[in-house]
Biopython code that builds the backbone (N, CA, C, O; Angstrom):
import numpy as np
from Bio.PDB.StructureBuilder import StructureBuilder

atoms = [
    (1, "UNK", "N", (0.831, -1.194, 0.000)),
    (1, "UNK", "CA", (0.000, 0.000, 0.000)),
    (1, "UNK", "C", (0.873, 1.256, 0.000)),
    (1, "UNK", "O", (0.655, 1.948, -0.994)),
    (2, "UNK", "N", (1.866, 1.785, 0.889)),
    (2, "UNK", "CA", (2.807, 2.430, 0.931)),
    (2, "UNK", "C", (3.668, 2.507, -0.244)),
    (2, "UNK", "O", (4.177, 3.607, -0.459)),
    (3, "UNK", "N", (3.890, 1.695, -0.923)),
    (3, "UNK", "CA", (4.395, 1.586, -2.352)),
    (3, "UNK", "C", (3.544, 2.590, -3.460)),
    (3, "UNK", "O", (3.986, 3.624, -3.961)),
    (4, "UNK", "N", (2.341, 2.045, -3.668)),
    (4, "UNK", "CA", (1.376, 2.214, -4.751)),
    (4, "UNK", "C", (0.847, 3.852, -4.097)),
    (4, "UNK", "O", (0.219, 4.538, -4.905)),
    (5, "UNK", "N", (1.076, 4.427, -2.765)),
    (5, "UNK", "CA", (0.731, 5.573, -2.519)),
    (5, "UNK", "C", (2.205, 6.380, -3.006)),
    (5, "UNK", "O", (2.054, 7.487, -3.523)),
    (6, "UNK", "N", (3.372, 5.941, -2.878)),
    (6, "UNK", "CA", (4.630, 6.829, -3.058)),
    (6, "UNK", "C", (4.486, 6.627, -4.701)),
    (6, "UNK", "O", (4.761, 7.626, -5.365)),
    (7, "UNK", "N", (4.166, 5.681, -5.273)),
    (7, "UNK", "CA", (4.807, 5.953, -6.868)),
    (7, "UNK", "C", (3.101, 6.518, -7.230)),
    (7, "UNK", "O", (2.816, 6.097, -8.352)),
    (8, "UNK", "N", (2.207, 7.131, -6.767)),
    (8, "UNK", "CA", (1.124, 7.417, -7.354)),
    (8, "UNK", "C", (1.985, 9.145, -6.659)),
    (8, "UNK", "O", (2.317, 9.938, -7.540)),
    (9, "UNK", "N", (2.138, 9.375, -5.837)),
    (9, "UNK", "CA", (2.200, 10.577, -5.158)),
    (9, "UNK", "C", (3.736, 11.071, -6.264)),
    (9, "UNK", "O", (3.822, 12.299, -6.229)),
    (10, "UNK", "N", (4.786, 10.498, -7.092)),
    (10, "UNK", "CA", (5.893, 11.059, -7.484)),
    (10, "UNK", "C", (5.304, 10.945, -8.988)),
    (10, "UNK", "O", (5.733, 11.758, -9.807)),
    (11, "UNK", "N", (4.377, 10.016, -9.392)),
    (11, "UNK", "CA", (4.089, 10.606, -10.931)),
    (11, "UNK", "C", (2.833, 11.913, -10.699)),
    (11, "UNK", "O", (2.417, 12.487, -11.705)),
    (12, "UNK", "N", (2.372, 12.248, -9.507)),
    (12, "UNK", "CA", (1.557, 13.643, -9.607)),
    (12, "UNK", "C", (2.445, 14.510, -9.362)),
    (12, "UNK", "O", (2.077, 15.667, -9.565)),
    (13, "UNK", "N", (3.188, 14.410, -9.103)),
    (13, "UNK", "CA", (4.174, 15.534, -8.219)),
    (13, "UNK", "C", (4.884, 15.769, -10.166)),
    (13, "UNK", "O", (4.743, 16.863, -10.711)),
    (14, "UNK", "N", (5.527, 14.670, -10.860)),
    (14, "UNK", "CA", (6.144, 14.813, -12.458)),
    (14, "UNK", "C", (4.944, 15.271, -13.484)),
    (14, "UNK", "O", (5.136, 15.393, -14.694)),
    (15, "UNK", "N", (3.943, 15.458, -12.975)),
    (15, "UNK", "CA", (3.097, 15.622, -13.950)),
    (15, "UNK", "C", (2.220, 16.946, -13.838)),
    (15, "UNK", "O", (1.545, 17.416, -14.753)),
    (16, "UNK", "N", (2.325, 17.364, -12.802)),
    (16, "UNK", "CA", (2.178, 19.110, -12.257)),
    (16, "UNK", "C", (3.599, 19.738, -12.365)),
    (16, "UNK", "O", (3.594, 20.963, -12.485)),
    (17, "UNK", "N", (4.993, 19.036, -12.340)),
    (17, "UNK", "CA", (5.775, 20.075, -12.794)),
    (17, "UNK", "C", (5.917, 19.905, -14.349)),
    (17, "UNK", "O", (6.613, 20.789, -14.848)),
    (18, "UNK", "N", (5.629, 19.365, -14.864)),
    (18, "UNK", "CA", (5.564, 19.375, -16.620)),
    (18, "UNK", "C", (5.307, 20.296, -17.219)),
    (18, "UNK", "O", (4.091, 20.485, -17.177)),
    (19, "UNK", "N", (5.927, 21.175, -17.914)),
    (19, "UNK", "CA", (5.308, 22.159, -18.746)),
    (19, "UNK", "C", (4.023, 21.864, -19.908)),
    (19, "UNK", "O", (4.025, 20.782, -20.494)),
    (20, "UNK", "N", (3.415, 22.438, -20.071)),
    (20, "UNK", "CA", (2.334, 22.263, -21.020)),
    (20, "UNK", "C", (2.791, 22.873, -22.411)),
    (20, "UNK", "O", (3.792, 23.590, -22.417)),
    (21, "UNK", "N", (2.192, 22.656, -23.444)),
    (21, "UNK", "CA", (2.490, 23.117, -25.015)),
    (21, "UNK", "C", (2.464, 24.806, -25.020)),
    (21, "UNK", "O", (3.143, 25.288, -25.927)),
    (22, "UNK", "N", (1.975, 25.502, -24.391)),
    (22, "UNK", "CA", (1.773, 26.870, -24.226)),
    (22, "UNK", "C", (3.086, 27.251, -23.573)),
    (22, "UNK", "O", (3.633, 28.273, -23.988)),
    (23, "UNK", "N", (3.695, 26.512, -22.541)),
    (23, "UNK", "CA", (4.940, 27.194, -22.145)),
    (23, "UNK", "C", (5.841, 26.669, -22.858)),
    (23, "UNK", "O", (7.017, 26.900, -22.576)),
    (24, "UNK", "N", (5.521, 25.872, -23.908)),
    (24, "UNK", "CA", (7.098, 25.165, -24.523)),
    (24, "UNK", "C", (6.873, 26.051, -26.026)),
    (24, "UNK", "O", (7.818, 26.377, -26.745)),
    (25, "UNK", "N", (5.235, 26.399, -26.364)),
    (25, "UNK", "CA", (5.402, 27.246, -27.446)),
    (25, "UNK", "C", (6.250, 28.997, -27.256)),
    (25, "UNK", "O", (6.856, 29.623, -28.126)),
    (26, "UNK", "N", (5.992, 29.378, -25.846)),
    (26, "UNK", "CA", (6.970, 30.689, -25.366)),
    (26, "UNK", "C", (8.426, 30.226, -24.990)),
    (26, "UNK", "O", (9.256, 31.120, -24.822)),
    (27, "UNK", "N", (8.785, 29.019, -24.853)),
    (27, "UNK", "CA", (9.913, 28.810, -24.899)),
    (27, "UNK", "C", (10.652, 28.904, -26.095)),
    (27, "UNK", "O", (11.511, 29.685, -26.506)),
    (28, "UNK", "N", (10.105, 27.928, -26.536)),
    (28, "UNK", "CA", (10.207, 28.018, -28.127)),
    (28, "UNK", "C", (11.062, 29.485, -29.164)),
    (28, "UNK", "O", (12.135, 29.764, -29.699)),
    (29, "UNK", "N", (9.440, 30.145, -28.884)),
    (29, "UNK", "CA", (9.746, 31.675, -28.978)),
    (29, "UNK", "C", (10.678, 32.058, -28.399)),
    (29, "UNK", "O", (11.425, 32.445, -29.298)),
    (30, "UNK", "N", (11.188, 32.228, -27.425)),
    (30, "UNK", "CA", (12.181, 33.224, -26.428)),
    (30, "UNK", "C", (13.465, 32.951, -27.384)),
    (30, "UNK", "O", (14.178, 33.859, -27.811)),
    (31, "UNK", "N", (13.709, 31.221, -27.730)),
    (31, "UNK", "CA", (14.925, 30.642, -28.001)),
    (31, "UNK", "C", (15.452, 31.322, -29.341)),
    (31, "UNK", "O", (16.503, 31.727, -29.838)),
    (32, "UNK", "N", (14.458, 31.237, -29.552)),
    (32, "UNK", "CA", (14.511, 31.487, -31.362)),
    (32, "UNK", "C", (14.428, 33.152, -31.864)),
    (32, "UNK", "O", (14.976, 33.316, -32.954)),
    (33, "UNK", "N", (13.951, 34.171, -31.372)),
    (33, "UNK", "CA", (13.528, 35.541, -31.067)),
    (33, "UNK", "C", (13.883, 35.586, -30.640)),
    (33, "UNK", "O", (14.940, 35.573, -31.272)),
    (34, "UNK", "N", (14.245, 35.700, -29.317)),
    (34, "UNK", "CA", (15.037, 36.344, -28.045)),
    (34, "UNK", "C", (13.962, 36.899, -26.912)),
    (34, "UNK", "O", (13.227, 35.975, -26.564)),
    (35, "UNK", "N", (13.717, 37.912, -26.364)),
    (35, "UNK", "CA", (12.597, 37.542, -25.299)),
    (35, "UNK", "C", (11.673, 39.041, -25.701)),
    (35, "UNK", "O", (10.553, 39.344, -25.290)),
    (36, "UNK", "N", (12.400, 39.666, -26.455)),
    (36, "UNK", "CA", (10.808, 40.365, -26.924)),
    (36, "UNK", "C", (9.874, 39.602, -27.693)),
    (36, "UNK", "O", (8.745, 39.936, -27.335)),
    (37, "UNK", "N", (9.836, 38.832, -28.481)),
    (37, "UNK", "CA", (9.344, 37.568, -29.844)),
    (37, "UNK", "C", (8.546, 36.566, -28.653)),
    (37, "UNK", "O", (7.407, 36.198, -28.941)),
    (38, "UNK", "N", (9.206, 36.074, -27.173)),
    (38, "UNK", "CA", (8.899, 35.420, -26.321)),
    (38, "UNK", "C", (7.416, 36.490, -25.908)),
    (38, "UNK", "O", (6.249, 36.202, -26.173)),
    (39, "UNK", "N", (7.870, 37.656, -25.255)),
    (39, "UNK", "CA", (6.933, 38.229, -24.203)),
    (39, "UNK", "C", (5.772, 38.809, -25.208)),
    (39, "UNK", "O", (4.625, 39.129, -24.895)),
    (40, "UNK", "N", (6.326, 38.852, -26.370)),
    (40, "UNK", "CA", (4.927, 39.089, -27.383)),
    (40, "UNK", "C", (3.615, 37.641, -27.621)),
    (40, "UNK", "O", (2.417, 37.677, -27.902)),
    (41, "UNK", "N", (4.378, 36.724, -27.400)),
    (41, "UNK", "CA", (3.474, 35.339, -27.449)),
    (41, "UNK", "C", (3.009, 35.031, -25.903)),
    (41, "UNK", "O", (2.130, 34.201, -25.668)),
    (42, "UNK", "N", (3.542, 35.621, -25.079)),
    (42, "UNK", "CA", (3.493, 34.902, -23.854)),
    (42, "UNK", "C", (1.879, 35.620, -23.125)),
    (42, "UNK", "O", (1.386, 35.006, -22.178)),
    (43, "UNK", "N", (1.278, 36.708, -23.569)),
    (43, "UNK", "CA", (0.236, 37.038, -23.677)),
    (43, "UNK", "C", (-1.154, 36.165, -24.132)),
    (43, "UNK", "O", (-2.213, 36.074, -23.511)),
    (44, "UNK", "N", (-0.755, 35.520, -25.510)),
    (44, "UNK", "CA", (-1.613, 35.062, -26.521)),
    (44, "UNK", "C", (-1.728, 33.383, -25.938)),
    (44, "UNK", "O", (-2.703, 32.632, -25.972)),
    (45, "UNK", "N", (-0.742, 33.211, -25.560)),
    (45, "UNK", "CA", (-0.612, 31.611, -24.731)),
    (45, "UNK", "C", (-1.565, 31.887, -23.478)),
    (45, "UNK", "O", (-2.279, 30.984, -23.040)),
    (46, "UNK", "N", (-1.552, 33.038, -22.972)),
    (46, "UNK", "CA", (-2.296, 33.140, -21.320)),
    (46, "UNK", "C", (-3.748, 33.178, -21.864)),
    (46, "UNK", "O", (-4.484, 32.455, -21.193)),
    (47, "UNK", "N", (-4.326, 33.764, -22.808)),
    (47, "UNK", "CA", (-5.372, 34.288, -23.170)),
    (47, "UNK", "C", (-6.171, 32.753, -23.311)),
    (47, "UNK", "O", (-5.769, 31.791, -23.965)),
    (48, "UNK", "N", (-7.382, 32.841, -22.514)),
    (48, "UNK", "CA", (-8.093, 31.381, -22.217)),
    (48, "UNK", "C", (-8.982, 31.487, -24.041)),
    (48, "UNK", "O", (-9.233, 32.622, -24.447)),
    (49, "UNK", "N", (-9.305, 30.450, -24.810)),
    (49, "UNK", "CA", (-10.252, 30.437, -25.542)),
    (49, "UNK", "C", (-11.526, 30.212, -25.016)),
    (49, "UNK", "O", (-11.574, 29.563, -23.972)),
    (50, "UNK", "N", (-12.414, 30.550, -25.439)),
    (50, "UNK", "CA", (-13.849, 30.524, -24.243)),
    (50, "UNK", "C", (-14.702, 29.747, -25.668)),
    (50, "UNK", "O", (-14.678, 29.991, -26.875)),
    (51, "UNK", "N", (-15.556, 28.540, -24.681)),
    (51, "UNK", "CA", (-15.863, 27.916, -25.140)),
    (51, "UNK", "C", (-17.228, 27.771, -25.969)),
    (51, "UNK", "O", (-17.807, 28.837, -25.760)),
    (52, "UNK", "N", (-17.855, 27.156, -26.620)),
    (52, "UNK", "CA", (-18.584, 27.811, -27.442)),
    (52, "UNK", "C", (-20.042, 27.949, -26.598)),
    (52, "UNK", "O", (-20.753, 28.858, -27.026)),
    (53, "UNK", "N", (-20.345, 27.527, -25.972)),
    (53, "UNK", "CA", (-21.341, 27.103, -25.068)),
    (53, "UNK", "C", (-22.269, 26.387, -25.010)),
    (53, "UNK", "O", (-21.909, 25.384, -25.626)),
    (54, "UNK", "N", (-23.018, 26.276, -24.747)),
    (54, "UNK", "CA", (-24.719, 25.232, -25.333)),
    (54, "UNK", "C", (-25.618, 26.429, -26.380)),
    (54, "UNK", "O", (-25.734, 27.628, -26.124)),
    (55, "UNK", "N", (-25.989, 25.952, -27.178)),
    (55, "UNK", "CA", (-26.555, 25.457, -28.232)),
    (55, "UNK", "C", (-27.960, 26.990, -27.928)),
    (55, "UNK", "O", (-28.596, 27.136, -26.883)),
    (56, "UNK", "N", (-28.039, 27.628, -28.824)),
    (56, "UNK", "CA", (-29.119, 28.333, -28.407)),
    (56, "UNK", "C", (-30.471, 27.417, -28.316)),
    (56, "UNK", "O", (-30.531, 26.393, -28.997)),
    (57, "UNK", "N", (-31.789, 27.880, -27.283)),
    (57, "UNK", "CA", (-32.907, 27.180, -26.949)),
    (57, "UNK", "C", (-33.832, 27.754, -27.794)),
    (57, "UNK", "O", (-33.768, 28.960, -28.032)),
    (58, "UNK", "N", (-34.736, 27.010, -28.311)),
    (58, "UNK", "CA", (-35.503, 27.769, -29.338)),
    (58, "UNK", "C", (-36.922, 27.682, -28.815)),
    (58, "UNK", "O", (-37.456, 26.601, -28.568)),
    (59, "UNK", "N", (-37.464, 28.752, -28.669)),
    (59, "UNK", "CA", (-38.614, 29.399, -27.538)),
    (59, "UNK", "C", (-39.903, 28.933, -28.421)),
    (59, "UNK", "O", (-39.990, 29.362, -29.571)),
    (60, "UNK", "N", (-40.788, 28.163, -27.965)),
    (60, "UNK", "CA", (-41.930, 28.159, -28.965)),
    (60, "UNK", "C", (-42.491, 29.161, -29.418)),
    (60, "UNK", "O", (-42.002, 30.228, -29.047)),
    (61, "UNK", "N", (-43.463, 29.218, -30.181)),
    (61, "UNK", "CA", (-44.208, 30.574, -30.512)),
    (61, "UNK", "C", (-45.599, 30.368, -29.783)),
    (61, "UNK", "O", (-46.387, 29.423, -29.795)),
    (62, "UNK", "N", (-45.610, 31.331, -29.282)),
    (62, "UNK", "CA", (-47.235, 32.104, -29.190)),
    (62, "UNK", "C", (-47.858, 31.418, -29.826)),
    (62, "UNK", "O", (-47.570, 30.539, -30.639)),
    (63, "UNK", "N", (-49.367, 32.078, -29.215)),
    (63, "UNK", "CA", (-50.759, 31.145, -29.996)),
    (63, "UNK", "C", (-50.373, 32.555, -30.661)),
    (63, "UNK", "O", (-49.994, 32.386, -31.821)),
    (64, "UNK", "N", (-50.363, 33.831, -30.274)),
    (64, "UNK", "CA", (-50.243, 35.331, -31.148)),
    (64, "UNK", "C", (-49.467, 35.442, -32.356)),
    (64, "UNK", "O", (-49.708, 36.311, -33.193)),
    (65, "UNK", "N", (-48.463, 34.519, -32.487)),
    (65, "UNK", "CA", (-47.290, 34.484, -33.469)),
    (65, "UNK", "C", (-47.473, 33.552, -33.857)),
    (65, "UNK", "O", (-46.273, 33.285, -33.925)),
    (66, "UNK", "N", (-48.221, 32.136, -34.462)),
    (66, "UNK", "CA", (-48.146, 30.980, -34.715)),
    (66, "UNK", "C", (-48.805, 31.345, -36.165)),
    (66, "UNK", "O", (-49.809, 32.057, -36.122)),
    (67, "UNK", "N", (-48.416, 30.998, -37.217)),
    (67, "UNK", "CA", (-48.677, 30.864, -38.619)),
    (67, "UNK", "C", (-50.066, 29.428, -38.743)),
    (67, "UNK", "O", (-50.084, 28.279, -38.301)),
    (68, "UNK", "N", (-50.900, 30.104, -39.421)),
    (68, "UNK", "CA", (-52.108, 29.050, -40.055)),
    (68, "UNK", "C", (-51.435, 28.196, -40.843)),
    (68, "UNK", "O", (-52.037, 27.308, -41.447)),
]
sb = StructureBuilder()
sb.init_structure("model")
sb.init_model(0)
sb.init_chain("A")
sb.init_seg("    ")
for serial, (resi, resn, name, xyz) in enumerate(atoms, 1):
    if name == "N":
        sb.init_residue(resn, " ", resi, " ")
    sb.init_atom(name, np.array(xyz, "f"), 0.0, 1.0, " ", f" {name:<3s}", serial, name[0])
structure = sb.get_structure()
C-alpha cells in the first residue's frame, strides 16, 4: 500500500511540474527571437479560448405568433 501511494504521489508531483504546449510554445519563442518575440506570445498563450457554449434554446411561438 505504501508503495502504490509513493509511486502514485511522485508521478503527480512529475506531472504538475511538466510544462504544457503553451509554455514550450513561449519557450520556443524566447529561443529562437530572443525575449521580446517570447513576451509578445506569452500574452496570446495566457489568453483562455472561451468555449462555445450550449446550443441556443428555441422558444416556442405564441398562440399570437403561430402561422395558419
Amino acid at each position: 500500500m505504501t508503495t502504490a501511494v509513493l509511486t502514485f504521489a511522485l508521478f503527480s508531483l512529475l506531472l504538475a511540474i511538466a510544462p504544457g504546449p503553451d509554455v514550450l510554445l513561449v519557450l520556443r519563442n524566447c529561443l529562437r527571437g530572443g525575449h521580446r518575440v517570447g513576451s509578445a506570445t506569452a500574452p496570446g498563450a495566457a489568453t483562455p479560448v472561451p468555449s462555445p457554449g450550449p446550443p441556443p434554446t428555441r422558444h416556442p411561438q405564441s398562440a399570437s405568433q403561430a402561422r395558419p
